[in-house]
VOPAGU-2260 file (C-alpha; in pm, 1 decimal, decimal comma):
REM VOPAGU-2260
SITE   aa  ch    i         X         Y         Z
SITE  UNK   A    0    9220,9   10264,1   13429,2
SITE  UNK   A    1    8875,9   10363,2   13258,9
SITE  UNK   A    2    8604,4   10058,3   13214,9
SITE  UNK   A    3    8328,1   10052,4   12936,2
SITE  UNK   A    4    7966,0   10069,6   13081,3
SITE  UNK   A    5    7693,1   10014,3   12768,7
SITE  UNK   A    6    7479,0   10252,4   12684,1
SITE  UNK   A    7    7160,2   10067,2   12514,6
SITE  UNK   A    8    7217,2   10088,8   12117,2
SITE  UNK   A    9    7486,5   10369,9   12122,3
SITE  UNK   A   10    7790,9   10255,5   11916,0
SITE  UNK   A   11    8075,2   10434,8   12124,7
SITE  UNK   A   12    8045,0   10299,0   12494,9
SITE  UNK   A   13    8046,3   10530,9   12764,9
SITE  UNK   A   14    8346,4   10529,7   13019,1
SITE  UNK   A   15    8360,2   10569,0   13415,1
SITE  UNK   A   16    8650,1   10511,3   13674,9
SITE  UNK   A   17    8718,8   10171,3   13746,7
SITE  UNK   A   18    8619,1   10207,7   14111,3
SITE  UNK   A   19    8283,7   10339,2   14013,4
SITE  UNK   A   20    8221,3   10056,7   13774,9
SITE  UNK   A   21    8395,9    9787,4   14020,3
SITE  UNK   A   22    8127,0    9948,5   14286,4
SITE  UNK   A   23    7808,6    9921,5   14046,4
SITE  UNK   A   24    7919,6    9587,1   13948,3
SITE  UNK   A   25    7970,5    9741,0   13592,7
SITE  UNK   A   26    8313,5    9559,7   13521,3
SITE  UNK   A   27    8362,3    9305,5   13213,6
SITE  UNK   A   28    8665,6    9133,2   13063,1
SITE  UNK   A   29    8709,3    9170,0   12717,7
SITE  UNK   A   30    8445,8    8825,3   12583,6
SITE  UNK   A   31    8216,8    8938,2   12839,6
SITE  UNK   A   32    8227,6    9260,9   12705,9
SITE  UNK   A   33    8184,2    9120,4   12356,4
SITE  UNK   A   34    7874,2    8938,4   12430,4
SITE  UNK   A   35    7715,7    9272,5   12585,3
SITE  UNK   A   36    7767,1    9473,8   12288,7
SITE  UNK   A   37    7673,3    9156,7   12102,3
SITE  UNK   A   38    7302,9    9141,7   12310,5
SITE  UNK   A   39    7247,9    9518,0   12232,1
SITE  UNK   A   40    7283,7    9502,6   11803,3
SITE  UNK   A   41    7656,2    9654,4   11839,1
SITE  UNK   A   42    7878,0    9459,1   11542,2
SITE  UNK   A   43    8188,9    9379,9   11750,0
SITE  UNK   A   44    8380,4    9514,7   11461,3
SITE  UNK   A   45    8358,5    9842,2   11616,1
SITE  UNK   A   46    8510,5    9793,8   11943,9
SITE  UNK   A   47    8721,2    9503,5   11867,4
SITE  UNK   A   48    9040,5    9567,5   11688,0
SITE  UNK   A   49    9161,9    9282,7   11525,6
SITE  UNK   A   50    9515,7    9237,2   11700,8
SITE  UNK   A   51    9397,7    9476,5   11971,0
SITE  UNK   A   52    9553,9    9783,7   11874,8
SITE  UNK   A   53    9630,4   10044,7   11636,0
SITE  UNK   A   54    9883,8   10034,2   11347,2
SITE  UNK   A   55   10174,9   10280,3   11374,8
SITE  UNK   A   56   10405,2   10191,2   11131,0
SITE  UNK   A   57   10585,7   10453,8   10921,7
SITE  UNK   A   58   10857,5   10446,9   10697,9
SITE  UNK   A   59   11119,5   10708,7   10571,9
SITE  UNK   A   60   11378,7   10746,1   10314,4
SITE  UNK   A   61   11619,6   10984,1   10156,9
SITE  UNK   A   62   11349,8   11146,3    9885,1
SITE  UNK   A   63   11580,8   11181,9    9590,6
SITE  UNK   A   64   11918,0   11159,3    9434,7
SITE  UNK   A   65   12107,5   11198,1    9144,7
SITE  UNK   A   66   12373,4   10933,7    9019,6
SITE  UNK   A   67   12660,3   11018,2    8713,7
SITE  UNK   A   68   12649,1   10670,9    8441,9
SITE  UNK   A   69   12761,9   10432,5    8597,1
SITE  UNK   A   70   12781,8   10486,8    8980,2
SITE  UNK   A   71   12646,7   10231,5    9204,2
SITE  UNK   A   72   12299,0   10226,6    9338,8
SITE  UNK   A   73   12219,1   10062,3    9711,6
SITE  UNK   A   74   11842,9   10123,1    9804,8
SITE  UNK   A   75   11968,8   10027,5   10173,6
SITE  UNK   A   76   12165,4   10290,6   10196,4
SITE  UNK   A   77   11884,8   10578,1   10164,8
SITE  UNK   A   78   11670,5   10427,2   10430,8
SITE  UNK   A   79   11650,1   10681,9   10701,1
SITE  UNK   A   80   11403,4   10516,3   11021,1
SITE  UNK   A   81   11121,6   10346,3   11030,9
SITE  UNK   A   82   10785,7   10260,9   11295,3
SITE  UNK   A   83   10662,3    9925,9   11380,6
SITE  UNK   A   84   10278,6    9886,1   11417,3
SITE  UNK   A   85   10377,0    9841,2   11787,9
SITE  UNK   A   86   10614,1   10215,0   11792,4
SITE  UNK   A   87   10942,4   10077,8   11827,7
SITE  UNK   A   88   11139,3   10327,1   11597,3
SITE  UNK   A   89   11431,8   10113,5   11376,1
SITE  UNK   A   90   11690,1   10319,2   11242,8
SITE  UNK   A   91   11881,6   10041,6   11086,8
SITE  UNK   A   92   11792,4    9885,0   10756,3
SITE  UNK   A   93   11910,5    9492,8   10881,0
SITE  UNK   A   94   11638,9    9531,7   11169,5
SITE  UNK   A   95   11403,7    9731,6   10942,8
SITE  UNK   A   96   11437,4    9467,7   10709,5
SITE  UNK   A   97   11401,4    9212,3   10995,4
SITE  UNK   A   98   11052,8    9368,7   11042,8
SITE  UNK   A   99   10932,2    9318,3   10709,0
SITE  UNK   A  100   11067,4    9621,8   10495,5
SITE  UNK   A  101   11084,8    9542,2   10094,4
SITE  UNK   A  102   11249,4    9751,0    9801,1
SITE  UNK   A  103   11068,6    9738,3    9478,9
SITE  UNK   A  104   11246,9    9898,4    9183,4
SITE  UNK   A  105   11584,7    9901,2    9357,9
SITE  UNK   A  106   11746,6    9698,8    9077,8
SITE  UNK   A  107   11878,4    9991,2    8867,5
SITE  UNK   A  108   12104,5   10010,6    8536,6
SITE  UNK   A  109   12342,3   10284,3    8631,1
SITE  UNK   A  110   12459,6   10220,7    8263,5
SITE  UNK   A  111   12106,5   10403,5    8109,4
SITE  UNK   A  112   12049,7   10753,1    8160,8
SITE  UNK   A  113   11673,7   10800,2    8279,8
SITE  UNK   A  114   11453,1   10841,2    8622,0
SITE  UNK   A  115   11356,5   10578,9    8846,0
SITE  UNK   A  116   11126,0   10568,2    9131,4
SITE  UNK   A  117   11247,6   10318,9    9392,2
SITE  UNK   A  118   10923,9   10211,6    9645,6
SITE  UNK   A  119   11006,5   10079,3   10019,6
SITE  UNK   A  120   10733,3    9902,9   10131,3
SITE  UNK   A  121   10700,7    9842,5   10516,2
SITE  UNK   A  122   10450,4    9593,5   10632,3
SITE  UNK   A  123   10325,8    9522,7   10287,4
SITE  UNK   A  124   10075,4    9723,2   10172,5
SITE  UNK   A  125   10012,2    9964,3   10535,4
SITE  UNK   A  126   10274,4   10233,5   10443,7
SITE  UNK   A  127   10515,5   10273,6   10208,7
SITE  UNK   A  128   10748,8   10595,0   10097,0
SITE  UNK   A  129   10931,9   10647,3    9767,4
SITE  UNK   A  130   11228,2   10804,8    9633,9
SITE  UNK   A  131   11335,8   10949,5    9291,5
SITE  UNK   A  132   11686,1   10804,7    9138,5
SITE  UNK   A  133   11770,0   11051,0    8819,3
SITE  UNK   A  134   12015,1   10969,0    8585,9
SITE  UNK   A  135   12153,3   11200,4    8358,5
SITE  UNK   A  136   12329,3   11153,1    8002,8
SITE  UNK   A  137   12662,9   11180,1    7983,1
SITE  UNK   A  138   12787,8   11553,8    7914,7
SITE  UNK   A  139   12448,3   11668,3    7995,9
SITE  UNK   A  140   12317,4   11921,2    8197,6
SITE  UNK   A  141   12594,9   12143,8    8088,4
SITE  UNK   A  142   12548,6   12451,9    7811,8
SITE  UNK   A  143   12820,0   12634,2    7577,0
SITE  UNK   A  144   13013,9   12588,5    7254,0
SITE  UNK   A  145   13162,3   12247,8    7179,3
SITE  UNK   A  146   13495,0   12227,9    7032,8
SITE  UNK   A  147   13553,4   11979,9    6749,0
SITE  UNK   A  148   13741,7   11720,2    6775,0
SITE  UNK   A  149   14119,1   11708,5    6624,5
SITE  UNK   A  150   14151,5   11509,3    6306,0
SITE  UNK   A  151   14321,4   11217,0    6410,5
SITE  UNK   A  152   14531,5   11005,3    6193,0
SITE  UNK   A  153   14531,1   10648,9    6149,4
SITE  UNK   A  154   14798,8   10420,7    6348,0
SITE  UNK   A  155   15010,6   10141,1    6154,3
SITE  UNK   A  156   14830,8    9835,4    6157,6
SITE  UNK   A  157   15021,5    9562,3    6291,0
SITE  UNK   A  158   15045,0    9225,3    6120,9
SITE  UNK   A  159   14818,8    9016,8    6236,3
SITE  UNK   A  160   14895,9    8730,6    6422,9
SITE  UNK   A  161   14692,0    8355,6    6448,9
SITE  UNK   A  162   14464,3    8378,0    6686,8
SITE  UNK   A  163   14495,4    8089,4    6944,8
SITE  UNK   A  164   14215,1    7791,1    6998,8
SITE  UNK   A  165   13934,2    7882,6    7197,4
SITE  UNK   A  166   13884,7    7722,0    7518,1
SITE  UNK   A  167   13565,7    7547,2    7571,1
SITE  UNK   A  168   13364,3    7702,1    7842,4
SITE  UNK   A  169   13136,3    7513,5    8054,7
SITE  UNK   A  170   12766,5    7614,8    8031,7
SITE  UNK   A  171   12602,4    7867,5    8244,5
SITE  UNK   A  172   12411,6    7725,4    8496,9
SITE  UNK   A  173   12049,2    7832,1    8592,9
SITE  UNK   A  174   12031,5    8096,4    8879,7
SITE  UNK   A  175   11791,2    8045,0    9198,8
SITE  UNK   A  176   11501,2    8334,5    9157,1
SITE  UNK   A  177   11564,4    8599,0    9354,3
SITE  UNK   A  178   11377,7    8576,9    9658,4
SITE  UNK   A  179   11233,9    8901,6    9887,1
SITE  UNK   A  180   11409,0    8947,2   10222,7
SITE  UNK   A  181   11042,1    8959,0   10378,6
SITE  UNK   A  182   10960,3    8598,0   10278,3
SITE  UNK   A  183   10942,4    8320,8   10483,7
SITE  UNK   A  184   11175,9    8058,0   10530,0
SITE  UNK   A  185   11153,4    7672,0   10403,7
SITE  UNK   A  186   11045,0    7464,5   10658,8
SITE  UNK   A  187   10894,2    7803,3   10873,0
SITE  UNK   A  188   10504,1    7843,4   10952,7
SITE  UNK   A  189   10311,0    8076,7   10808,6
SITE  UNK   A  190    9946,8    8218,0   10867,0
SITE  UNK   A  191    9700,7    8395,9   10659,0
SITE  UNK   A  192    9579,3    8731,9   10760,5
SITE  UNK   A  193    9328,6    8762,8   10499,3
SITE  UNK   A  194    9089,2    8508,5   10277,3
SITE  UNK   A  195    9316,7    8320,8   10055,5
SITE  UNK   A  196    9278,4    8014,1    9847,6
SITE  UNK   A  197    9550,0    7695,2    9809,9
SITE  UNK   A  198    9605,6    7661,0    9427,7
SITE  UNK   A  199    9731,2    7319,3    9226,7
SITE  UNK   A  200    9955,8    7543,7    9034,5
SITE  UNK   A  201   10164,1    7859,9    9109,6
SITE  UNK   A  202    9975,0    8078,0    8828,2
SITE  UNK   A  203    9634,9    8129,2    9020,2
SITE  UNK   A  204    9356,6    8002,0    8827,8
SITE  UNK   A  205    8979,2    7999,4    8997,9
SITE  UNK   A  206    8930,6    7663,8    8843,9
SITE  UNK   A  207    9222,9    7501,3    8981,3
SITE  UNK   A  208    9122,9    7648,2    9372,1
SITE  UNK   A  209    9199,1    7307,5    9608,8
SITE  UNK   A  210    9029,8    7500,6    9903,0
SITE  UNK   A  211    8939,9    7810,7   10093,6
SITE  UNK   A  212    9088,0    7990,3   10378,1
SITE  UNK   A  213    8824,7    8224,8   10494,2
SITE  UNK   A  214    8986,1    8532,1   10737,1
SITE  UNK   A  215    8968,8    8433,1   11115,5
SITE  UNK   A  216    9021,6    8601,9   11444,1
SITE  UNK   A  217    9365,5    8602,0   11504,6
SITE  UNK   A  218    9403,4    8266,4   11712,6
SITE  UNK   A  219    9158,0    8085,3   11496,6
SITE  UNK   A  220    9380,3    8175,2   11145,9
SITE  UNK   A  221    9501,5    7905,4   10950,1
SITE  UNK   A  222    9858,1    7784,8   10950,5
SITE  UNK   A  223   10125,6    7653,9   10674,0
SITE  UNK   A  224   10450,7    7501,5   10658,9
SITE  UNK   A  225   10688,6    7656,6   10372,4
SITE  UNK   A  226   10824,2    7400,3   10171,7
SITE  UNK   A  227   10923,3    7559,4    9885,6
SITE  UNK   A  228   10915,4    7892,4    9621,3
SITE  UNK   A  229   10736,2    7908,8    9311,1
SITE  UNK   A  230   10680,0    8216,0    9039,7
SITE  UNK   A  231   10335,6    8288,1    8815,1
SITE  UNK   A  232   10364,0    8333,6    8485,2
SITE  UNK   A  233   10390,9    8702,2    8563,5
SITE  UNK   A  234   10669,3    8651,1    8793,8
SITE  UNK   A  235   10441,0    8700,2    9103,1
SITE  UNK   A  236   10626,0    8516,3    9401,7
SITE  UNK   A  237   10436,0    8191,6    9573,6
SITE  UNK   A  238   10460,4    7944,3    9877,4
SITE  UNK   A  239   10443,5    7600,8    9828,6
SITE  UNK   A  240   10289,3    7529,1   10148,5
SITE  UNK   A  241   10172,4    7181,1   10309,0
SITE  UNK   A  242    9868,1    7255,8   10543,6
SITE  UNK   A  243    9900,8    7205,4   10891,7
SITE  UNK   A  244    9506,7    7283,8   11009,4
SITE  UNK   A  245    9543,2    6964,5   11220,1
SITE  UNK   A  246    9133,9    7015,7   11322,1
SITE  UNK   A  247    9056,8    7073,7   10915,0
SITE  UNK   A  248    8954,9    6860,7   10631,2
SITE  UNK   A  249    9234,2    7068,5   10457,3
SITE  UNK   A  250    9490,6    6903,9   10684,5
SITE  UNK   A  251    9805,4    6770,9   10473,1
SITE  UNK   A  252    9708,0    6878,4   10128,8
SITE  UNK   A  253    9989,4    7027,0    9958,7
SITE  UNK   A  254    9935,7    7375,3    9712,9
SITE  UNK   A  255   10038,8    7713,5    9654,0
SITE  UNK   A  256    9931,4    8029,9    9855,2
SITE  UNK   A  257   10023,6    8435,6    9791,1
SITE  UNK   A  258   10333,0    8500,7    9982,5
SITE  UNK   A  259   10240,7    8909,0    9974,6
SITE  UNK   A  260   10322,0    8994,6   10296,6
SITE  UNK   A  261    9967,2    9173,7   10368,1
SITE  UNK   A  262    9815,3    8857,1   10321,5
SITE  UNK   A  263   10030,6    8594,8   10463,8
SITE  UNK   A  264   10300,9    8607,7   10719,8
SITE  UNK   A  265   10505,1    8416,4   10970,0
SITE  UNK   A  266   10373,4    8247,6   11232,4
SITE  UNK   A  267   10626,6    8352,6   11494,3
SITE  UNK   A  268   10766,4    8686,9   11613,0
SITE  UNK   A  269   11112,5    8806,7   11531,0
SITE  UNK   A  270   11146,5    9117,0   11727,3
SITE  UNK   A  271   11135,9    9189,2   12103,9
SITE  UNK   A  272   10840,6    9342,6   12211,1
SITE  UNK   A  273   10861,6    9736,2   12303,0
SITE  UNK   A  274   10822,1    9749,6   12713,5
SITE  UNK   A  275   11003,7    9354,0   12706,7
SITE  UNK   A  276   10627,3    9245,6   12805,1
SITE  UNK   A  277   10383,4    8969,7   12623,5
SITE  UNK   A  278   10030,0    8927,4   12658,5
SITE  UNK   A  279    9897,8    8526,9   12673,6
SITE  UNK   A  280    9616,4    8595,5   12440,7
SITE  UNK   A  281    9540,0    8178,4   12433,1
SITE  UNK   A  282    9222,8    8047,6   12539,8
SITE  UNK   A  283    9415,2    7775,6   12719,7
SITE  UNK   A  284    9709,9    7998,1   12823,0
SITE  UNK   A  285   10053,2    7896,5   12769,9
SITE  UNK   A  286   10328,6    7676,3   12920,0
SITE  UNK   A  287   10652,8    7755,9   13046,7
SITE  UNK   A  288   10959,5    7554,2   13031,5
SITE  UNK   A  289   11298,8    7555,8   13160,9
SITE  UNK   A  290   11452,7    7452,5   12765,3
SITE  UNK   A  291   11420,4    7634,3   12450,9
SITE  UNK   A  292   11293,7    7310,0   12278,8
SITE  UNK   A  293   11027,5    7327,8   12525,9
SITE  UNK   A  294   11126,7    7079,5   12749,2
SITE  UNK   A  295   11111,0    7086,3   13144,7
SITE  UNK   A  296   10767,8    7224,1   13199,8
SITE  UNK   A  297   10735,0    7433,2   13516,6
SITE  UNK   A  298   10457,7    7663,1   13508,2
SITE  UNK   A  299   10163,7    7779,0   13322,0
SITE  UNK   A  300   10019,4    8090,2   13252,3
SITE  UNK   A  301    9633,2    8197,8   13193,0
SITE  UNK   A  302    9469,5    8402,5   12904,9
SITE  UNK   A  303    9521,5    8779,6   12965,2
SITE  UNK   A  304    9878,0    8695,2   13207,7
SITE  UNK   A  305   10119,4    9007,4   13107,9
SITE  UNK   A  306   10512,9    8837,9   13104,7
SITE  UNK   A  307   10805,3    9050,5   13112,2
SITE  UNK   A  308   11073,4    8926,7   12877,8
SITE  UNK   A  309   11382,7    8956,0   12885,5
SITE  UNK   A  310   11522,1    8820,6   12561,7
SITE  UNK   A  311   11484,5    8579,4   12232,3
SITE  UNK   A  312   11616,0    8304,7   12127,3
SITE  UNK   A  313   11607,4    8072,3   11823,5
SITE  UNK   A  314   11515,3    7689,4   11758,0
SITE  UNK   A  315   11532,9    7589,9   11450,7
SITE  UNK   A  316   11315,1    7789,3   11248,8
SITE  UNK   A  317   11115,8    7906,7   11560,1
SITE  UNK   A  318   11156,2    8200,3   11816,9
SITE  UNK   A  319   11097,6    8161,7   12167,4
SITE  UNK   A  320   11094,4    8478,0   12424,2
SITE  UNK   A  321   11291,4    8420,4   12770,6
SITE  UNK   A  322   11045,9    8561,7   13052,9
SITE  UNK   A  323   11281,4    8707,4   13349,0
SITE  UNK   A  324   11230,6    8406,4   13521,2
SITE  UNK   A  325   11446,9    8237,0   13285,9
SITE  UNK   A  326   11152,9    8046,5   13176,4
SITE  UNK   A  327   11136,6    7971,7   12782,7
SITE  UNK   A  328   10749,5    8043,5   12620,2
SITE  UNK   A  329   10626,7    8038,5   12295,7
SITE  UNK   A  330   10656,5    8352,9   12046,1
SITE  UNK   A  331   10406,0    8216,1   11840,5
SITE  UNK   A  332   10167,6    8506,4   11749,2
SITE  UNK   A  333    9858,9    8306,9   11728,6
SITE  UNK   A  334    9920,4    8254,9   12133,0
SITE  UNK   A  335   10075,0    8561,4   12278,9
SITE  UNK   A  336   10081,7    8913,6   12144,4
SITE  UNK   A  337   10347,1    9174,3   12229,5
SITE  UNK   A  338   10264,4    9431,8   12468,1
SITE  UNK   A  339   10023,5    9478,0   12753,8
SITE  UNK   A  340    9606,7    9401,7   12622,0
């Protein structure tokens, strides 16, 4: 293990063995460490990642096809793999999908000759591949005489015969707006990653802004409860959020937020983390409980604790990782982070 020893007003720190620095007195955990840089002009941007490490997500798809009229078209099916920011590889699209993958432009008429590009977006806007769906015309691609056709003669008509009453059909009734399989579900927490704004109405307007969420360390950002969907006029998809900033002036007021997924995103993990092992990244630490509705408290576990997990489980519209204990703890990201920091 190496340990950062400051070097007056360089930006990149300088790094000795632990036992050296342990010796010299040199050690610091990580808000010490914050406050040194901090002291010597060193914006803590540069050494502090925000979620503590780096992206590796990656996605990959089959790069093009060609489909005769009418053939079916299912963007699933050309997903090869895929990366999570953590480096778990997925090779199925349910669990890519699980992790936030979403098709744009996967809706194609097979019926209309033509090229399509079909995007599959993983984590929102961090990577993203595409893949080319051609179409040809009917007969086409092919080269050589044509033969015309026979003449053909007309067929008898038959006599016609009444035609019967119509039946009266009952009217169509209005179809729920198609929802991404990223989005979060009603009555789930979300929190915003970036600065967004809660709007009286679903097409954004800066005049109709109800208040500002600025972007905050990752403990610190601001929470929602879904509570419904809502489209702009140009059929960009919104939450209709209540907010749940209990410590905020904002607390309660009802609006609508982005629901792009590189701005806002649920609260609560829904993967296990690669090595099964949790960081407690909450300035109080958490709890542990015997129940997965958090009853039977029995222990409690400090900032910077690493937990070995051993599974998930669902409550409600919550996720809560089972340490090998048995014990039940949060999966709330705003509390514990996956992997060892």
């Amino acid at each position: 293990m190496l340990i950062p020893r400051p070097s007056g007003m360089m930006i990149a720190p300088t790094w000795v063995p632990k036992a050296t620095a342990e010796a010299a007195g040199q050690t610091f955990d990580p808000d010490s460490l914050v406050e040194k840089y901090a002291a010597a002009g060193v914006p803590k941007e540069l050494y502090v990642p925000e979620d503590g490490f780096k992206d590796q997500s990656k996605v990959t798809v089959t790069p093009s096809i060609t489909l005769a009229l009418g053939d079916k078209f299912d963007a699933t099916e050309h997903f090869i793999a895929a990366i999570t920011p953590e480096g778990r590889s997925v090779t199925k699209y349910c669990d890519a999908a699980a992790e936030g993958l979403v098709i744009d432009g996967g809706n194609i008429d097979t019926s209309k000759p033509g090229t399509y590009t079909v995007t599959y977006h993983f984590y929102g806007s961090d990577q993203k591949a595409t893949m080319t769906v051609t179409i040809p015309a009917a007969g086409g691609g092919g080269g050589g005489s044509v033969t015309p056709p026979a003449p053909i003669t007309p067929a008898p008509q038959p006599t016609p015969t009444p035609s019967p009453a119509p039946t009266p059909t009952e009217p169509t009734k209005p179809t729920t707006p198609n929802i991404p399989n990223y989005a979060a579900t009603k009555k789930a927490a979300v929190y915003a990653l970036k600065t967004i704004y809660l709007y009286q109405n679903p097409t954004f307007k800066k005049a109709q802004r109800m208040a500002r969420y600025p972007k905050q360390k990752r403990i610190n950002r601001p929470m929602f409860v879904v509570i419904d969907y809502a489209r702009s006029n140009g059929g960009a998809l919104r939450y209709k959020v209540r907010d749940v900033n209990h410590n905020s002036k904002t607390d309660g007021k009802i609006g609508y937020i982005t629901a792009k997924w590189s701005h806002v995103r649920p609260v609560y993990y829904r993967s296990m983390p690669k090595g099964n092992v949790i960081t407690v990244i909450s300035k109080k630490g958490v709890h542990a409980y015997k129940n997965k509705n958090l009853t039977g408290q029995v222990k409690s576990y400090k900032k910077g604790t690493h937990l070995k997990v051993k599974s998930s489980v669902k409550h409600n519209l919550t996720t809560r990782y089972v340490l090998s204990n048995g014990y039940h703890v949060t999966a709330n990201k705003k509390l514990v982070i996956q992997g060892k920091y």
